[in-house]
N, C-alpha and C positions, 0 to 999 in steps of 0.2 A: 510769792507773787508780787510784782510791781504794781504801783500805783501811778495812774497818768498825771503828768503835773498838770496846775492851773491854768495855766496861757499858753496849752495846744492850741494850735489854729482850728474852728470847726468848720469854718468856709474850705470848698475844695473845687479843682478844677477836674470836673469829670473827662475822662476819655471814653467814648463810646466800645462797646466791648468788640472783638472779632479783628479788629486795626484800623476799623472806622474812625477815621479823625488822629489818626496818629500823628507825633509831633514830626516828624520827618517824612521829608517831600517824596522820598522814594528810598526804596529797600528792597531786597537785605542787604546787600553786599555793595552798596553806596549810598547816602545820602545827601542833603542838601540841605541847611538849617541858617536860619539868621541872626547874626547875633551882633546887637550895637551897628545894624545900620549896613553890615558887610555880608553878603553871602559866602559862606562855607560849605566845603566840599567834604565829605570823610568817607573812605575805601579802605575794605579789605582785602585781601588776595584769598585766605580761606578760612571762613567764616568757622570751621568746625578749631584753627590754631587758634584764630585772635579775633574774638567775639565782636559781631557788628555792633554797636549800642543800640540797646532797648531803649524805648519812652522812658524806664525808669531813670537811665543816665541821663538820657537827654531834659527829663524833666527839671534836671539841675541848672542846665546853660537856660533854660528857659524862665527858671523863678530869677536869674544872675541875669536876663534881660528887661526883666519886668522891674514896677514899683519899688524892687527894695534892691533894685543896682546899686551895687559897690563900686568904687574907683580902685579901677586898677590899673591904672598908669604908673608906670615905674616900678609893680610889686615886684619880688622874688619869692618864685612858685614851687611847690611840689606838688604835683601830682600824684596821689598814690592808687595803684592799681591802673596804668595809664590807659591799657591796653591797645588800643587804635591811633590814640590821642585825642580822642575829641576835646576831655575838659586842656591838654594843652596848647592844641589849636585857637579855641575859643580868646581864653588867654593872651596867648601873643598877637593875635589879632585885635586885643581890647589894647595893648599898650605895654601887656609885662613886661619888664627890663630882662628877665631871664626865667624860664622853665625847667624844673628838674624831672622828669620824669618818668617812675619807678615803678617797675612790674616785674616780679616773679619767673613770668613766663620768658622768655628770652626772645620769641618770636615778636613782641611788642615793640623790641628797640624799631626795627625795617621797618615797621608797619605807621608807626608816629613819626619817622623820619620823612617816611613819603608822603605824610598826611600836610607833615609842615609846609614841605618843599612845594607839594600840591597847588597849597593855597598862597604860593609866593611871601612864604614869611621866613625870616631870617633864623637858619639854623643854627647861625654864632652866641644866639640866644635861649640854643635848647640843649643840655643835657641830657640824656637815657643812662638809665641804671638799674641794670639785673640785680636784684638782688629782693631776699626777703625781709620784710617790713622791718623783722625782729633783731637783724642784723645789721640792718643799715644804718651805716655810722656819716651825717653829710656833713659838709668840710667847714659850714655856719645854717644858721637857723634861718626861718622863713618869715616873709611876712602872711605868706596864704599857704594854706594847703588844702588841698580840694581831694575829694575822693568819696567815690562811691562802691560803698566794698559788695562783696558776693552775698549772698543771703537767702540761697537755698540750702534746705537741710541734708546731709548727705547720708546716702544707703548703698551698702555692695551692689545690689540687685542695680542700679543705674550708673554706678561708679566709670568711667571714663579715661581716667588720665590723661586728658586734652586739653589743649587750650581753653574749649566750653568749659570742661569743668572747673578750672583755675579761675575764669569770670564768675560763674555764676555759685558754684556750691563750695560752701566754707563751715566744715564741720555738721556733726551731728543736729547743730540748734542752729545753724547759720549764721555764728557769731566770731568766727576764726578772726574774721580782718577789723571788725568794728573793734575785740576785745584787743586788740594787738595794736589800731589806732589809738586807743584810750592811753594803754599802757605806754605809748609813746610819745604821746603829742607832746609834757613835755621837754622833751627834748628835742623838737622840731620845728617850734612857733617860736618867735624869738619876743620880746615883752610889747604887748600890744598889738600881737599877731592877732589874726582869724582864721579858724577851721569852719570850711565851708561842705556839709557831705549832704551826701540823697542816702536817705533812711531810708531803709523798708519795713513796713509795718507788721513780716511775718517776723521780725528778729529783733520783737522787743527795745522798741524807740525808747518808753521811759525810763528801762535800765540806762541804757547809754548818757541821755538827760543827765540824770540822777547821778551816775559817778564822774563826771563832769563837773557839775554842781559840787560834789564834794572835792575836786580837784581846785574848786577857784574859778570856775568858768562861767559866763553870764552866757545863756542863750538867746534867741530867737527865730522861731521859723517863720520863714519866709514865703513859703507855701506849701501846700498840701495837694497832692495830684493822685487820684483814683484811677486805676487801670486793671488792665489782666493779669492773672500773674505770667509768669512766664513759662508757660509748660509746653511751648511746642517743641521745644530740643527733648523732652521727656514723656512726648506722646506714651508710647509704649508703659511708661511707668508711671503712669499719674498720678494713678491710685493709690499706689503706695505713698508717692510724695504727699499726695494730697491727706493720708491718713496720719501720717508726721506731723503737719503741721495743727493738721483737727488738735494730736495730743500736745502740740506745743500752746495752741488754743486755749485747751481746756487747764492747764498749768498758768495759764495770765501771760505767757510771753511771746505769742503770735496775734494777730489783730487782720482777722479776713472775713467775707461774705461770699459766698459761694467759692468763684475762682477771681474773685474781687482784690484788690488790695492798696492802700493808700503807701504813698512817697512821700515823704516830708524833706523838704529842701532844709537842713537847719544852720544856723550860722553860732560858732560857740568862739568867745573871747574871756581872755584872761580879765577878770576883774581888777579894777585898780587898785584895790587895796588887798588882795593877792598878791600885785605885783611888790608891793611894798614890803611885802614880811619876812 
């Protein structure tokens, strides 16, 4: 069992449960979001290949709008898990010098092209890249990399092979993409980089912290956003999901109330005297 470190945020931005107050102006299959001042557009063609984003992603562009904005003018970006492109729309829209961004599913490159092209920003400034986390070799290091990975637990009984499933469930404990960022980052961030992701708190936030921390990493989160969890693609199988995670619960490495669940925006930097050694 994990232990929560000491400077969790406990203030949290509640979203009303049922999609009352949702961060996006309209859904599913478009929305409308503001970010730094600029409205944004982001569309799918089919929602069941390349996942419309949930509050939980969107919760990211939103704490990256608020109080503890980053400058990102000039950065060079990865995106991991791009899917639609919302976080690389966001991005080249704030100023990024270039976006790389990388998803699994293959159906993502079209779908981030069109999002870019959408919202009249320059696609000489965006790469797309098939390919798995674990494999992916980029040509130089970043200064950001942004990503909100999957974090449902997976079960035959709801198993899919879809797009949904490539977004949303990653492994038995929901940890496929967060354990695969860890073991990655570094060789992704280049010295004095920032990894910026949306946590979910059924998938054991303090593990992640923690071997971070043991990597050399300073954190901070930037915010903490309570919503639903995301069980309407798994109507039919709730219970089961939801019996999953009760046992991931009761083991110390899921964090939910009812069908409740908090997002933690966190930001993790190499420490300086890491970089040193």
């Amino acid at each position: 069992m994990t232990h929560a470190p000491t400077n969790v945020l406990t203030r949290k931005r509640v979203l009303p449960s049922g999609g009352n107050g949702s961060l996006w102006a309209a859904r599913p299959t478009y929305g409308i979001f503001e970010f730094r001042g600029r409205q944004l557009r982001i569309e799918v063609t089919d929602p069941t290949e390349v996942l419309f984003p949930t509050d939980c992603g969107l919760s990211l562009v939103a704490a990256l709008d608020g109080e503890h904005s980053l400058d990102l003018q000039g950065v060079r970006a990865l995106d991991i898990g791009c899917g639609s492109g919302l976080y690389t729309v966001a991005l080249l829209a704030a100023g990024a010098a270039h976006v790389t961004a990388l998803d699994i599913n293959g159906a993502s490159e079209a779908e981030t092209t069109a999002n870019v092209e959408r919202n009249g920003l320059d696609v000489g400034r965006l790469s797309c890249v098939t390919a798995d986390l674990a494999t992916y070799t980029p040509d130089r290091k970043f200064d950001l990399v942004v990503t909100n990975p999957p974090h449902l637990p997976y079960d035959p009984s709801y198993a899919t092979d879809n797009g949904l499933e490539t977004a949303l469930v990653a492994g038995r404990n929901g940890r496929a993409l967060y354990d695969a960022v860890v073991a990655r980052v570094d060789d992704l961030l280049a010295p004095g980089g920032r990894m910026i992701m949306a946590h979910s708190s059924l998938a054991d936030v303090p593990r992640t912290i923690t071997e971070l921390e043991r990597r050399g990493y300073e954190w901070r989160a930037l915010e903490v956003c309570e919503m639903d969890i995301p069980l309407l693609a798994y109507a039919e199988h709730k219970e089961t999901m939801l019996g999953i995670l009760e046992a991931q619960r009761a083991l110390g490495s899921a964090d939910f109330e009812g069908e409740r669940f908090t997002v933690h925006a966190l930001e993790f930097r190499r420490s300086s005297a890491a970089e040193t050694v």
